[in-house]
C-alpha atoms as a printed R data frame, in Angstrom:
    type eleno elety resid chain resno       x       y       z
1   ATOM     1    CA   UNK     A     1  99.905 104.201  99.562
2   ATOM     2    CA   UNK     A     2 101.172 107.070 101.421
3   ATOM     3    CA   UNK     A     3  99.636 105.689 104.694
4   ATOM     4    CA   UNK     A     4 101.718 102.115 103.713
5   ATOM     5    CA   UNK     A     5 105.027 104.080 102.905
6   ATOM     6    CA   UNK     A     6 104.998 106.298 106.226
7   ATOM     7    CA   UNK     A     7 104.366 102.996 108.386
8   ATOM     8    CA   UNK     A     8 106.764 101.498 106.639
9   ATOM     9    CA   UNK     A     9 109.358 104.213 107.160
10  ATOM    10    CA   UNK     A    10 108.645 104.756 110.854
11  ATOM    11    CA   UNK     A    11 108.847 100.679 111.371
12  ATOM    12    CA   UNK     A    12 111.972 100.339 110.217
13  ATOM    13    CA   UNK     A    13 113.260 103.480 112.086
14  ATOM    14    CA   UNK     A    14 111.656 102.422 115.455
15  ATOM    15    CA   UNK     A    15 113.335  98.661 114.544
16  ATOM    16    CA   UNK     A    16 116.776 100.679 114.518
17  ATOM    17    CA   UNK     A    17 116.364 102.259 117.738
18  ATOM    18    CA   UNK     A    18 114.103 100.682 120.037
19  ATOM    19    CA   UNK     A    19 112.796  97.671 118.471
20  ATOM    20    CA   UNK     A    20 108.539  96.546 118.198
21  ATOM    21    CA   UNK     A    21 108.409  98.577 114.650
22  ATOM    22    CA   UNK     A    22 105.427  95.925 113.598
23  ATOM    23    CA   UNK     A    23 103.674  97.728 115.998
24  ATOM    24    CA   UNK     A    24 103.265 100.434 113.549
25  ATOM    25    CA   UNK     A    25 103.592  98.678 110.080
26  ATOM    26    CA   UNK     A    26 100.978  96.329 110.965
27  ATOM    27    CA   UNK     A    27  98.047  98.534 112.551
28  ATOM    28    CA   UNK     A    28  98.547 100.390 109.615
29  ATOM    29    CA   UNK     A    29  97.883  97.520 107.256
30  ATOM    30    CA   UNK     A    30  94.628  97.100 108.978
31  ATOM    31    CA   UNK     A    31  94.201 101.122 109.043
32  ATOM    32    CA   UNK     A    32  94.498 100.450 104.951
33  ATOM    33    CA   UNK     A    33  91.647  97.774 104.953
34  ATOM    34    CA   UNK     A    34  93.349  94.541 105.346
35  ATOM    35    CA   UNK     A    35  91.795  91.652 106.813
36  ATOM    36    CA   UNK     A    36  93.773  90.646 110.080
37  ATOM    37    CA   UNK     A    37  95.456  87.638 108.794
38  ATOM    38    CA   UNK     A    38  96.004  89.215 105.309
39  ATOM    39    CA   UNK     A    39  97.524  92.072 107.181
40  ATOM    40    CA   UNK     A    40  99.943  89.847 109.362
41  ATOM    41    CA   UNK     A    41 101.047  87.567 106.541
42  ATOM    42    CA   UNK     A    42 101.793  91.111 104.653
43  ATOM    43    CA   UNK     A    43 103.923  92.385 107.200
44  ATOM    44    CA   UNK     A    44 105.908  89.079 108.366
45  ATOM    45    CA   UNK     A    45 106.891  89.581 104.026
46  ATOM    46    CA   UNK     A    46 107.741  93.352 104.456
47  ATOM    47    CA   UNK     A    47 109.691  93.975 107.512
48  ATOM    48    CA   UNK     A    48 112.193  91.654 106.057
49  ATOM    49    CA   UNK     A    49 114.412  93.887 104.212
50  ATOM    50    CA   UNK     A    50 114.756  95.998 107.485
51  ATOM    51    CA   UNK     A    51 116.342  92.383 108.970
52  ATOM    52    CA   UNK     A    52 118.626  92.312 106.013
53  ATOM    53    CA   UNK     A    53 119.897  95.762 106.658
54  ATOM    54    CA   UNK     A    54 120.427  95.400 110.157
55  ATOM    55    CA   UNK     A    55 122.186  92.265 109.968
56  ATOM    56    CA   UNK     A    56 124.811  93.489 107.290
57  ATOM    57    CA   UNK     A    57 125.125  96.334 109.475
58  ATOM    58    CA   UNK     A    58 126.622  94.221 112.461
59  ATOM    59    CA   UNK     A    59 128.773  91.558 110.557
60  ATOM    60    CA   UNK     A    60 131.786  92.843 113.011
61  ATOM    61    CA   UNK     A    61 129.698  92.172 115.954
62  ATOM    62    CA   UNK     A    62 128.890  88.536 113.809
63  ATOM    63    CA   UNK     A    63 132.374  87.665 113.457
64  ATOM    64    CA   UNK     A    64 133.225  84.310 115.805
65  ATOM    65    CA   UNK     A    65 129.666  83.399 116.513
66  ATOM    66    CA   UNK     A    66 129.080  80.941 113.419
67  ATOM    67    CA   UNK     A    67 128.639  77.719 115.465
68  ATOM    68    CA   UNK     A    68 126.389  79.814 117.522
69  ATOM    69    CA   UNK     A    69 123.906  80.482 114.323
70  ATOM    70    CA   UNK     A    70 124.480  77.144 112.947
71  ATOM    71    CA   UNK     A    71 123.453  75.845 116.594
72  ATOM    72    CA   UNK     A    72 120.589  77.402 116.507
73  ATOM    73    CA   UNK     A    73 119.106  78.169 113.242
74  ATOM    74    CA   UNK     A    74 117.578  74.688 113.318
75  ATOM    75    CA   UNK     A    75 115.817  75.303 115.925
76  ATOM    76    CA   UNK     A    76 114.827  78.762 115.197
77  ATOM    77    CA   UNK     A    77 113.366  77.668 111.700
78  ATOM    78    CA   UNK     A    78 111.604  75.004 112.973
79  ATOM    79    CA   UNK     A    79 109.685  77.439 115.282
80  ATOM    80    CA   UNK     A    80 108.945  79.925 112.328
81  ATOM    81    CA   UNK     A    81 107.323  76.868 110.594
82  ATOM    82    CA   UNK     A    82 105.565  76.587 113.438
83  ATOM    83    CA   UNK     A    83 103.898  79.162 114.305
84  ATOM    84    CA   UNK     A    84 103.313  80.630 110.112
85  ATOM    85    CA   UNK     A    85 101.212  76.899 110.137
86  ATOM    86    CA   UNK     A    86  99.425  77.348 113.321
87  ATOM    87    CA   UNK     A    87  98.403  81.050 112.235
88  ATOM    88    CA   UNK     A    88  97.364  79.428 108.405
89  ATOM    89    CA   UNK     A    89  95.454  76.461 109.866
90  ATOM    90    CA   UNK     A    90  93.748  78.353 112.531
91  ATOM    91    CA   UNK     A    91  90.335  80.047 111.804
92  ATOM    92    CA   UNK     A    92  90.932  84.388 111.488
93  ATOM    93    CA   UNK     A    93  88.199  84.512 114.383
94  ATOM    94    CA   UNK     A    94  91.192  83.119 116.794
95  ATOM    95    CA   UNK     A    95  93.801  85.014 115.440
96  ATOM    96    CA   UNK     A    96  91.240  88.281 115.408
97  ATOM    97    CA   UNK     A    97  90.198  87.576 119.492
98  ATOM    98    CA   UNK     A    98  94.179  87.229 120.179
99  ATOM    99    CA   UNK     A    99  95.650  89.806 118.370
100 ATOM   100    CA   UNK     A   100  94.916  92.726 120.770
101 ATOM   101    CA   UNK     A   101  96.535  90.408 123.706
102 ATOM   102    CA   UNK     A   102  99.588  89.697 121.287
103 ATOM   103    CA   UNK     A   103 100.150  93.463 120.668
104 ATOM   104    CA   UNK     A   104  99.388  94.197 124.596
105 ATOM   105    CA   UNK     A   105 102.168  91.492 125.245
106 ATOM   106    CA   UNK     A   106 104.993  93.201 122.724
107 ATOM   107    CA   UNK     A   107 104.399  96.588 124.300
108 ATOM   108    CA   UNK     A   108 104.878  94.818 127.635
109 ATOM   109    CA   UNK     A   109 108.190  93.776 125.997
110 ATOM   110    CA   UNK     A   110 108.765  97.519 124.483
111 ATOM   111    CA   UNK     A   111 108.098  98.211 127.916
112 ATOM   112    CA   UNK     A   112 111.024  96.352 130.102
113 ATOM   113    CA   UNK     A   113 113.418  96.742 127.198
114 ATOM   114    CA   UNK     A   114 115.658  98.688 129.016
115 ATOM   115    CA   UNK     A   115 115.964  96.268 131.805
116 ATOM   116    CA   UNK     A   116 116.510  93.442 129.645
117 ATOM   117    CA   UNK     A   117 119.153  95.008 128.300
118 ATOM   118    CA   UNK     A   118 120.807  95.138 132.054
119 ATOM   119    CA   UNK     A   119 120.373  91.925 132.432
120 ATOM   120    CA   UNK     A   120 121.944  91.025 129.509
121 ATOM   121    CA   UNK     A   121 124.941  92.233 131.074
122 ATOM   122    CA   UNK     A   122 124.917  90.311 134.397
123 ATOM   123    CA   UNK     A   123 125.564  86.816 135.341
124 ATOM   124    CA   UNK     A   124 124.333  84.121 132.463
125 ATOM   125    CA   UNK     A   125 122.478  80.772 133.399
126 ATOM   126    CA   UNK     A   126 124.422  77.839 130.558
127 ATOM   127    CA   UNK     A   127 121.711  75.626 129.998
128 ATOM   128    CA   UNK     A   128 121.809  74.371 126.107
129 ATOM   129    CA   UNK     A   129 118.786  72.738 126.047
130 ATOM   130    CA   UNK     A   130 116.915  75.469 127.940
131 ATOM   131    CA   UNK     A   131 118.961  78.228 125.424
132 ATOM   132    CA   UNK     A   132 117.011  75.897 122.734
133 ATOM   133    CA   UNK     A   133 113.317  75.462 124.479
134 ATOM   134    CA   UNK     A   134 113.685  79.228 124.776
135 ATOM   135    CA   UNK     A   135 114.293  79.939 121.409
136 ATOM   136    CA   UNK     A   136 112.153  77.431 119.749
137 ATOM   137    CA   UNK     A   137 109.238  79.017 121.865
138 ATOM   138    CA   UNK     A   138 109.671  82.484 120.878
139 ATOM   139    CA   UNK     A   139 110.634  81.432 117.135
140 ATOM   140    CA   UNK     A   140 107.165  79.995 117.270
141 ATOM   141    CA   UNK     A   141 105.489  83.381 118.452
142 ATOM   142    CA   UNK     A   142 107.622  85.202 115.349
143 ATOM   143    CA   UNK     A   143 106.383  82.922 113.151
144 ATOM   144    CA   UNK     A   144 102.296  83.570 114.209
145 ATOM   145    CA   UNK     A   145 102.972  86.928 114.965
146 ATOM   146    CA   UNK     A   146 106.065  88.584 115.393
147 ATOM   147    CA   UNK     A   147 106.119  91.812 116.995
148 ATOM   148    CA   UNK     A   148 108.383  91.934 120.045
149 ATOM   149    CA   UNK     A   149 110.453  88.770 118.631
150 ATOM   150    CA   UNK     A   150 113.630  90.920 118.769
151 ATOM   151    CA   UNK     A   151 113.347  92.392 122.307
152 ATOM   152    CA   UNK     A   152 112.525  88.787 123.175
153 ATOM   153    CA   UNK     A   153 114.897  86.702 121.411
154 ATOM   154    CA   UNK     A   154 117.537  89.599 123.281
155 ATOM   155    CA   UNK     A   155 116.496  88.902 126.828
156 ATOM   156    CA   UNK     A   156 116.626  84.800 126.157
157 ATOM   157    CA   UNK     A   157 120.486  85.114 124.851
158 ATOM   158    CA   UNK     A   158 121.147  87.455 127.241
159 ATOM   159    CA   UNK     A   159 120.366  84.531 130.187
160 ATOM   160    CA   UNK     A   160 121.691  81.755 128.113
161 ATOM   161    CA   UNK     A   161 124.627  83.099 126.097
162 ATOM   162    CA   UNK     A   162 127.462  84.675 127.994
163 ATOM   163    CA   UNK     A   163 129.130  87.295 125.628
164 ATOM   164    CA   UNK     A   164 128.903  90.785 125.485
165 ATOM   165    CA   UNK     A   165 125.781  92.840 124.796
166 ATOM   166    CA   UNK     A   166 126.392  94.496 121.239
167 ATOM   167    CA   UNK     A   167 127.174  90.691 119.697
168 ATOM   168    CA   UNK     A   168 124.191  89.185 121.783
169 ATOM   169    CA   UNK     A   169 122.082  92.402 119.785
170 ATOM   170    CA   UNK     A   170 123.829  91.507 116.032
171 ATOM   171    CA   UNK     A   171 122.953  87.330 117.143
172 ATOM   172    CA   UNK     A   172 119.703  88.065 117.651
173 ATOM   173    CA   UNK     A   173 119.426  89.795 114.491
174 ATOM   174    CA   UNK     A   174 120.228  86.890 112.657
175 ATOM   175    CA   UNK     A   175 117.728  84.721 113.949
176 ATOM   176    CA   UNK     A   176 114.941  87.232 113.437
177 ATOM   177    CA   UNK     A   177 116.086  87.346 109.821
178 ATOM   178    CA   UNK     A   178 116.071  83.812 109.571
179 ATOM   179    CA   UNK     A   179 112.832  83.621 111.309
180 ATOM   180    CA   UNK     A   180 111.279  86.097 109.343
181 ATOM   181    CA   UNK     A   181 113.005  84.359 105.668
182 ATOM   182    CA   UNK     A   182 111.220  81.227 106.740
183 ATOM   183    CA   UNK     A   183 107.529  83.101 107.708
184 ATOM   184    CA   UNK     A   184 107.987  84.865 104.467
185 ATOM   185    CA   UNK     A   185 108.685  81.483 102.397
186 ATOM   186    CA   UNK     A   186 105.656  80.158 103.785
187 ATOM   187    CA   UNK     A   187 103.202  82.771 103.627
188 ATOM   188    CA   UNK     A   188 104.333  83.982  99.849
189 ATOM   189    CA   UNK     A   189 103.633  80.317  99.421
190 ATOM   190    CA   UNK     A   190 100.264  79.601 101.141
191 ATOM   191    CA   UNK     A   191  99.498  82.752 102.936
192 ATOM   192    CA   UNK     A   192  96.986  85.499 101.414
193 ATOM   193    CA   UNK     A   193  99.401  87.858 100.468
194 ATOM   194    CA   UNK     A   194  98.740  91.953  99.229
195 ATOM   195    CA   UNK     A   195 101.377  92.253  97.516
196 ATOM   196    CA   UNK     A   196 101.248  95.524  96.040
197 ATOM   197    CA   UNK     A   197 101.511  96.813 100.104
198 ATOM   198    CA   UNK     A   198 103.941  94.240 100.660
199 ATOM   199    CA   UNK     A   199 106.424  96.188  98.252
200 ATOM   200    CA   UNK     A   200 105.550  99.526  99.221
201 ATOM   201    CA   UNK     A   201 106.263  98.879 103.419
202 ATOM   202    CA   UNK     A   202 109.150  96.859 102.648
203 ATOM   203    CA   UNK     A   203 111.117  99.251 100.273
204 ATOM   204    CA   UNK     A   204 110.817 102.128 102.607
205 ATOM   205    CA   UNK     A   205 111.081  99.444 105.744
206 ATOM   206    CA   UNK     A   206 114.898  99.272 104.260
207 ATOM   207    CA   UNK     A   207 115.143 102.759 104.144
208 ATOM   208    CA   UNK     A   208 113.430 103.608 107.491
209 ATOM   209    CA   UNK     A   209 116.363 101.238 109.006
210 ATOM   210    CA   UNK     A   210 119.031 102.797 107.333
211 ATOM   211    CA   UNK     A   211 117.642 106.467 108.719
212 ATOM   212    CA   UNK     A   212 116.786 104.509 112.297
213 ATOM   213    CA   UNK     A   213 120.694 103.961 112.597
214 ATOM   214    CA   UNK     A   214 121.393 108.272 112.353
215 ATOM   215    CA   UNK     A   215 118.375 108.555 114.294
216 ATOM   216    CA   UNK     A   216 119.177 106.221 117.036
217 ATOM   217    CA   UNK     A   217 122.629 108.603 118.290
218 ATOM   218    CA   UNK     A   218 120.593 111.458 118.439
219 ATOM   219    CA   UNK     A   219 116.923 111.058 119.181
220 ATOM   220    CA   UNK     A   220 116.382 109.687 122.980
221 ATOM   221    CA   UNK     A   221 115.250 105.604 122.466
222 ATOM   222    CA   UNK     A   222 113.190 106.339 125.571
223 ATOM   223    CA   UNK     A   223 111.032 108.770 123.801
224 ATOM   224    CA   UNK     A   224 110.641 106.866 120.874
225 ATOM   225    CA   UNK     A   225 110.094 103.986 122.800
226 ATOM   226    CA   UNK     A   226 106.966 105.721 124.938
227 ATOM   227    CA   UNK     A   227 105.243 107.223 121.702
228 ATOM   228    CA   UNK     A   228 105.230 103.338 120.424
229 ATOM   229    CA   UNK     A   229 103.963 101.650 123.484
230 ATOM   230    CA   UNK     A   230 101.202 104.610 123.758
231 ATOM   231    CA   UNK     A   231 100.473 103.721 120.168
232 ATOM   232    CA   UNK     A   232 100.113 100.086 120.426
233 ATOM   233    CA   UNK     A   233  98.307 100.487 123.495
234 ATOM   234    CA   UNK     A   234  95.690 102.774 121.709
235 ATOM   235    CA   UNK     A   235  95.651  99.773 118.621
236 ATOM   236    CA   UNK     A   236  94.741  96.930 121.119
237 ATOM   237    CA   UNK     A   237  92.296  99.099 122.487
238 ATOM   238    CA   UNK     A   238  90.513  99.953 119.566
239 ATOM   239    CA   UNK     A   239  90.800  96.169 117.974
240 ATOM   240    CA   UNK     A   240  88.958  94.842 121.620
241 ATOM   241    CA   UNK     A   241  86.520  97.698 121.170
């Protein structure tokens, strides 16, 4: 419990200020004794309050872009669906040889979130059908895994969307809330739940976000950011081991 309440607090922190916070709440899970797809399902259900928080923390940065979310919350909920099938359907022995690449891949994305950051500053690319192949791909990986869906979603709107970077940030928010309300529908439904670590990650996943945001203007995200990567790094390790 205390190992499930500390991840839990530190994912919702790193959420706040860098972003890839499954990358602790889920190794964690598996630290606990979870099997891998128990573990996943788990933490898709109990990083969602740290969504919630974040999003009600940029409605300003929300106001004007409704026909953006309407646009694309279709699209972004069919790619949850997805991906929470394809990861219920497929055998744990696939999801157990992939995971280890998948966590690789969202320190990768940990990695170069700085840069996409610049370049969601610079020159934008319209393309609305290419805005939606985008999304719906990476709404797919959210819904089989998830970690490194923000950092993601925030480099594809920061091609495809021209606005500035702060509203870009509280969009993509939304649609990792609404991906991560439609996982959680369908695994609480069909997935193999723990419950009992569900709650305890996802009440002090809230609170870890609400301490991330005091955190984030004084501790250096690049820090924070390196200690993560060297973590998940050491995780993906271990699981190929």
């Amino acid at each position: 419990m205390a190992l499930l309440a500390a991840a839990g607090l530190g994912a919702g922190a790193v959420n706040a200020v860098a972003g890839g916070g499954s990358l602790v709440s889920f190794p964690a899970l598996l630290a606990a004794g979870y099997p891998s797809i128990t573990a996943n399902v788990t933490n898709s259900i109990a990083v969602l309050p740290g969504y919630v928080g974040g999003t009600l923390a940029y409605r300003r940065e929300l106001g004007g872009q409704a026909a953006r979310i309407r646009a694309l919350a279709l699209t972004s909920a069919l790619g949850a669906a997805t991906g929470a099938a394809l990861l219920l359907v497929s055998p744990a022995s696939v999801f157990e040889a992939i995971v280890p690449w998948l966590i690789l891949a969202a320190c990768g994305l940990l990695a170069v979130q700085p840069r996409v950051a610049a370049a969601a500053q610079g020159p934008r690319a319209r393309s609305p059908l290419a805005l939606h192949a985008a999304v719906l791909a990476a709404s797919v990986y959210g819904g089989y895994f998830g970690a490194g869906l923000g950092i993601m979603l925030l480099a594809i709107l920061g091609v495809f969307v021209d606005d500035e970077l702060q509203r870009l940030n509280a969009l993509k928010g939304v649609l990792s809330l609404l991906v991560a309300v439609v996982t959680a529908v369908g695994f609480a439904l069909f997935g193999p739940v723990a419950w009992d670590a569900a709650a305890i990650v996802g009440v002090t996943c809230l609170a870890g976000g609400v301490l991330g945001v005091s955190v984030a203007r004084r501790l250096s995200a690049r820090v924070l950011r390196g200690v993560v990567i060297a973590y998940g790094v050491s995780v993906a390790i271990v699981l190929l081991v």
